[in-house]
GUTORDREN-223359 format. One line per field, with one value per residue (C-alpha): residue number from 1; residue in one letter; x, z, y. Coordinates in steps of 0.5 Angstrom, whole numbers, padded with zeros to 4 digits, m for minus. Each point is the difference from the previous one (the first is absolute). Example, Ala and Ser with C-alpha at 12.3 -4.5 7.8 and 13.67 -1.06 7.14 Angstrom:
nr	[1_2];
rest	[a_s];
u	[0025_0002];
w	[0016_m0002];
v	[m0009_0007];
// end
This chain:
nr	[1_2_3_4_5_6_7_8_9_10_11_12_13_14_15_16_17_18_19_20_21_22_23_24_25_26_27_28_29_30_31_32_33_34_35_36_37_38_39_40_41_42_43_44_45_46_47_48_49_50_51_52_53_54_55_56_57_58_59_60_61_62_63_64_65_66_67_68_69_70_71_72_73_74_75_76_77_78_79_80_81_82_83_84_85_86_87_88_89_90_91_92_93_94_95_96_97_98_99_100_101_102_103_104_105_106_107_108_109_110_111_112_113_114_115_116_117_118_119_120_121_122_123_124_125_126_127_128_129_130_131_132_133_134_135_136_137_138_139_140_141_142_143_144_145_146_147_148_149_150_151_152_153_154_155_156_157_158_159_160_161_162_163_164_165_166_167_168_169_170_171_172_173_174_175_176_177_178_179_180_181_182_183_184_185_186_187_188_189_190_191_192_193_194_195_196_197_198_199_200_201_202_203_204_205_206_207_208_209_210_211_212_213_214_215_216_217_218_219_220_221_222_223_224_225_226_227_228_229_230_231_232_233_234_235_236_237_238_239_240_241_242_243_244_245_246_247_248_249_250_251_252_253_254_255_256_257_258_259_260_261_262_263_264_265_266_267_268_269_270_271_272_273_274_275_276_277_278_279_280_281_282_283_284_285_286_287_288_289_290_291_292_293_294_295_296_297_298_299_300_301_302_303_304_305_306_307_308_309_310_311_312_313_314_315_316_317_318_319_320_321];
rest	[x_x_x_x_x_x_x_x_x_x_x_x_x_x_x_x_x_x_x_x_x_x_x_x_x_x_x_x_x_x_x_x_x_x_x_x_x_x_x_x_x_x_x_x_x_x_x_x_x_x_x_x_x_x_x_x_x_x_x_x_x_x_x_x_x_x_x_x_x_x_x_x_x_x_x_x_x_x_x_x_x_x_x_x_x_x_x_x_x_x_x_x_x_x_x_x_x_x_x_x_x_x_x_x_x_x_x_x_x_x_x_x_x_x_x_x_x_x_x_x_x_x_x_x_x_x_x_x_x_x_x_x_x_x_x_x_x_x_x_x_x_x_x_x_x_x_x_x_x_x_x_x_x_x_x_x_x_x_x_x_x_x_x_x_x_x_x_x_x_x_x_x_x_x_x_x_x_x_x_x_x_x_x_x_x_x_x_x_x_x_x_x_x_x_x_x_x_x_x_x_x_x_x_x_x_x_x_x_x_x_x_x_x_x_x_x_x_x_x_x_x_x_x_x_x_x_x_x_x_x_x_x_x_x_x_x_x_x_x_x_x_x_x_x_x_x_x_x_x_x_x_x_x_x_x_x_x_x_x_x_x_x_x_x_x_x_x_x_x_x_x_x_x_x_x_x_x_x_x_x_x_x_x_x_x_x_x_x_x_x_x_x_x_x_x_x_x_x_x_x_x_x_x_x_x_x_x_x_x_x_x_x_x_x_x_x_x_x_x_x_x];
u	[0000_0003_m0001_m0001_0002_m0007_0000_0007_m0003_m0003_0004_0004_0007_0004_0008_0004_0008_m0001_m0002_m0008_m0004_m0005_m0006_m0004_0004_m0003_m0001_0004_0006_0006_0007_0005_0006_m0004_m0002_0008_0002_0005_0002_m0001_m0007_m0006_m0007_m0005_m0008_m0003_0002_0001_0006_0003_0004_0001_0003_0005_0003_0001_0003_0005_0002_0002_0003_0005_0001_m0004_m0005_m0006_m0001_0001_m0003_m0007_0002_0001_m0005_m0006_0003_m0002_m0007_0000_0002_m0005_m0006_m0004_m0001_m0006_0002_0008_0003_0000_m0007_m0004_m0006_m0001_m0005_m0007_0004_0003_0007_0005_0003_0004_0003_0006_0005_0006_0004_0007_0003_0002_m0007_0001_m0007_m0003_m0006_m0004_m0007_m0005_0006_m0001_0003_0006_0002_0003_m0003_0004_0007_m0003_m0002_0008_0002_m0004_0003_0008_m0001_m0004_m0002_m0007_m0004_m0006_0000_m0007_m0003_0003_0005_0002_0000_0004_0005_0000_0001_0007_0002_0001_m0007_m0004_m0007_m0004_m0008_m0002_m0007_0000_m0005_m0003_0000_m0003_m0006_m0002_0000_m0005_m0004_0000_m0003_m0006_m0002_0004_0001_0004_0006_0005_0006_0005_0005_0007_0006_0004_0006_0005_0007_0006_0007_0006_0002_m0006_m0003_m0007_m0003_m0008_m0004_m0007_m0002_m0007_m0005_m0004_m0008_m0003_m0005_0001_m0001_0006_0005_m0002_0007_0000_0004_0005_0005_m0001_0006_m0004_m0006_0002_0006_0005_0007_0004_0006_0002_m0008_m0002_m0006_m0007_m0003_m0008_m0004_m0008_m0004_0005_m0005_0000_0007_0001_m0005_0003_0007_0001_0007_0003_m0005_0003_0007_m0003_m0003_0006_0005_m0005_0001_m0005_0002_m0001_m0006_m0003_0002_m0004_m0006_0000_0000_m0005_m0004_0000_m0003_m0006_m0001_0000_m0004_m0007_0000_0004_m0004_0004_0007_0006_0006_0007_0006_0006_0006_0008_0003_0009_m0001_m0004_m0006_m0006_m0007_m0005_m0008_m0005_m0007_m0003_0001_0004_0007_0007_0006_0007_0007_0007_0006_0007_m0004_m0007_m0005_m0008_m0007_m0004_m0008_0000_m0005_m0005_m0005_m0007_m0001];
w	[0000_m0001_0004_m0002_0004_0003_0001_0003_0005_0003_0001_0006_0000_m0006_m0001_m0006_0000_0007_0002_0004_m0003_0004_m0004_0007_0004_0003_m0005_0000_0005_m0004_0000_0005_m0004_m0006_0004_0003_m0006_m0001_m0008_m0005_0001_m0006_0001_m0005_m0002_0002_0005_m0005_m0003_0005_m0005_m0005_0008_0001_m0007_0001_0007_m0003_m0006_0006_0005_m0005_m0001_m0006_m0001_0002_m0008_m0002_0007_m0004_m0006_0003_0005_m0005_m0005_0005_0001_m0008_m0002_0005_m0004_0007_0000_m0004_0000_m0001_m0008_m0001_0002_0001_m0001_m0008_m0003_m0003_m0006_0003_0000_0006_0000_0005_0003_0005_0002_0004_0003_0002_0007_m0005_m0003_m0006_m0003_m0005_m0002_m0005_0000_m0005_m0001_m0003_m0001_0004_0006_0006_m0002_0006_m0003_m0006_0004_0003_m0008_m0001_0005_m0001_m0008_m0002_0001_0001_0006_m0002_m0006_m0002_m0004_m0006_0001_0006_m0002_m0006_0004_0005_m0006_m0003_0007_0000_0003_m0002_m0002_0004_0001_0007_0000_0003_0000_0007_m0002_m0007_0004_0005_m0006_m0004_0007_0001_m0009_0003_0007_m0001_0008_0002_0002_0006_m0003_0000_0006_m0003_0002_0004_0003_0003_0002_0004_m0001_0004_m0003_0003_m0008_m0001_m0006_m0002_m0005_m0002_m0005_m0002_m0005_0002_0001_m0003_m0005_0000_m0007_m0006_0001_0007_0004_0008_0005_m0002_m0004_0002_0004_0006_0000_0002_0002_0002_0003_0002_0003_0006_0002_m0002_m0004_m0001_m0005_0000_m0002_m0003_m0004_m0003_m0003_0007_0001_m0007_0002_0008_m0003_0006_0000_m0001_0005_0005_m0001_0001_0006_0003_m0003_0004_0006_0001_0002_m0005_0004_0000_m0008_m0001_0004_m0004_m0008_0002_0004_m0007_m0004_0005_0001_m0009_m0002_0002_m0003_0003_m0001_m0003_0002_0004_0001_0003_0001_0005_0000_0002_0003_0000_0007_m0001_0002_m0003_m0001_m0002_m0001_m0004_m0002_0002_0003_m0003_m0002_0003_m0001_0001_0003_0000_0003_0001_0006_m0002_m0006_0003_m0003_0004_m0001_m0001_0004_m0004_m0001_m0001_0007];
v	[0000_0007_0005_0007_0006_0001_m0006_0000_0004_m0004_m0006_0001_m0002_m0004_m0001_0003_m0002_m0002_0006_0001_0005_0002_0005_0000_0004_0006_0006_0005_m0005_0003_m0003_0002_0000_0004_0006_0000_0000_m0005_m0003_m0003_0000_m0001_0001_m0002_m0001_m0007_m0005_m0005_0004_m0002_m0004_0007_0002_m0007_0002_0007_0000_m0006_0005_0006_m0004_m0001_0007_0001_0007_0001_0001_m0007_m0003_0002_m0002_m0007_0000_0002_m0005_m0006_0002_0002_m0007_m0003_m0003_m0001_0007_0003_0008_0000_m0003_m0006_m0003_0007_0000_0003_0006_m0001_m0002_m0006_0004_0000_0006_0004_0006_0002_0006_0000_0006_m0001_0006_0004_0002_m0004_m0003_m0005_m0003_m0005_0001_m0005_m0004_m0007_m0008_0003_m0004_0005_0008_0001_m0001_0003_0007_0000_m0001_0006_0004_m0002_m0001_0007_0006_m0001_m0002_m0004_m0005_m0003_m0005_m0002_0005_m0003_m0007_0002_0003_m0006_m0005_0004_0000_m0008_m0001_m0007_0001_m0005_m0002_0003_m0004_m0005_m0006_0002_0007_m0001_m0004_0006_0004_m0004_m0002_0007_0001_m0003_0003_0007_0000_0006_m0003_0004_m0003_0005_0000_0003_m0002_0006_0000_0006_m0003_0003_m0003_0000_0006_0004_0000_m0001_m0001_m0003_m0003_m0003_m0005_m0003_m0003_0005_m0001_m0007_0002_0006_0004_m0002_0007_0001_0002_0001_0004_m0004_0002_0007_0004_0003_m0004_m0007_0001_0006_0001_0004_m0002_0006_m0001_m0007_m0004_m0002_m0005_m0001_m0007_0000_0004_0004_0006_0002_0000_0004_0005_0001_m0001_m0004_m0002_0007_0003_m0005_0002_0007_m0001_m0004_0006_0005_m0004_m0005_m0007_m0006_m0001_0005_0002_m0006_0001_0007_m0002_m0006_0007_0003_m0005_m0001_0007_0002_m0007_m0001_m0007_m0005_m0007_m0005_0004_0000_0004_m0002_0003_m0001_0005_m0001_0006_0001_m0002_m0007_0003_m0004_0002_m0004_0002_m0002_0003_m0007_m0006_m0006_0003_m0004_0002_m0003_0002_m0003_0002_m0006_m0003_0001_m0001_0000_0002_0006_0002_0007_0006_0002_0006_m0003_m0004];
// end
């Protein structure tokens, strides 16, 4: 049986690497080490990234950046076909097509990003290309795969069976379906570097063309090395609309705790958005000095952490009680 996010929520404990990961924590129980400080740390969306973590803590213990810790993080969860919202596997459009978005930032302020990209396994490394190799900030669609294909990246069928059968199952109900849990993350290396990056499938079933808050610099994802950093999972129009990673950078630099930055972004968006049936906002937020904020407009959003002594999941606050 696999387990969703949602899900994953609601199971208690389960092992990965020999590590527990335990989702039913008390909200809000932040770890010791993070708000002292200490690195190499990661922070990601979703407890079941804990493997993107795993891999991403191994690549700074070497002494590796925080910029090739998110690339090779998010390269795990973009490879996993058990995941319905994230490359390989993703849940595809209305037309049955998988197509993908994703950003990356480096501490230097330097950005990339794909949107609508399609048959190309890993946008994450893609985006990174986009960032070191031109002088753009976004490639897109064909454009994008173009570039990806020139650059020594292999074209590959992203859909796989199971994805191909929720899409035809979904052909015949047209039920709304809430799949849209981006994979964020905010690394630190021993450096005291940090970079940050998103990739998703995006909303299953949404319209073909559609692109979220993604790859777009601000929205999903911002950071900034002499503040810290913030990435978003959800509904992306409500992030593109607040500009919600950009806002809580903002919101730190102006002297409020991670926590608090969050609280306010989340804030916003309940304040500005008289519908928020079927919707959900996430964010968590990193300061330089390892402070973490994790909030979320309604309930279900985890998150994980991981240090060189610990690697656990935790159930985020949220607005809407």
């Amino acid at each position: 049986m696999k387990i969703s996010r949602r899900d994953f929520v609601k199971t208690g404990s389960i092992f990965s690497g020999g590590l527990i990961l335990n989702s039913a924590l008390p909200q809000n129980l932040f770890p010791k080490s993070l708000i002292e400080g200490k690195k190499p740390i990661v922070l990601s969306t979703w407890a079941p990234n804990i493997k993107a973590n795993e891999k991403a803590i191994e690549i700074l213990l070497n002494d590796k950046s925080s910029l090739d810790a998110i690339e090779e993080g998010i390269k795990v969860t973009e490879a996993d076909p058990n995941d319905h919202s994230v490359g390989y596997g993703g849940l595809p459009d209305a037309e049955g097509i998988v197509t993908l978005d994703a950003s990356i930032m480096d501490w230097n302020g330097n950005a990339g990003s794909v949107a609508f990209l399609q048959n190309i396994m890993h946008p994450i490394s893609v985006a990174r290309m986009v960032m070191e190799k031109t002088s753009h900030v976004m490639l897109a669609g064909e454009g994008a795969k173009k570039f990806a294909l020139q650059n020594g990246f292999k074209e590959e069928n992203l859909l796989t069976e199971e994805a191909k059968q929720s899409w035809l199952n979904w052909k015949q109900t047209q039920n709304k379906n809430e799949n849209h849990d981006t994979i964020g993350m905010l690394a630190i290396d021993n450096f005291g570097n940090m970079s940050g990056g998103v990739s998703t499938s995006g909303l299953a079933f949404k319209l073909h063309g559609r692109v979220g808050d993604s790859p777009i610099i601000g929205a999903a994802m911002f950071v900034d090395n002499e503040v810290g950093g913030a990435v978003a999972t959800g509904n992306g129009e409500f992030v593109m609309r607040t500009l919600g990673a950009f806002l809580i950078v903002e919101k730190m630099r102006e002297g409020l705790s991670s926590q608090k930055a969050c609280e306010f972004a989340i804030e916003r968006i309940y304040k500005t958005h008289k519908d928020l049936s079927n919707m959900n906002v996430s964010y968590l937020a990193l300061s330089k000095t390892g402070e973490l904020g994790a909030y979320s407009l309604k309930s279900g959003f985890t998150y994980c952490y991981t240090t060189q002594k610990e690697n656990k999941s935790y159930t985020s606050d949220f607005l809407m009680k």
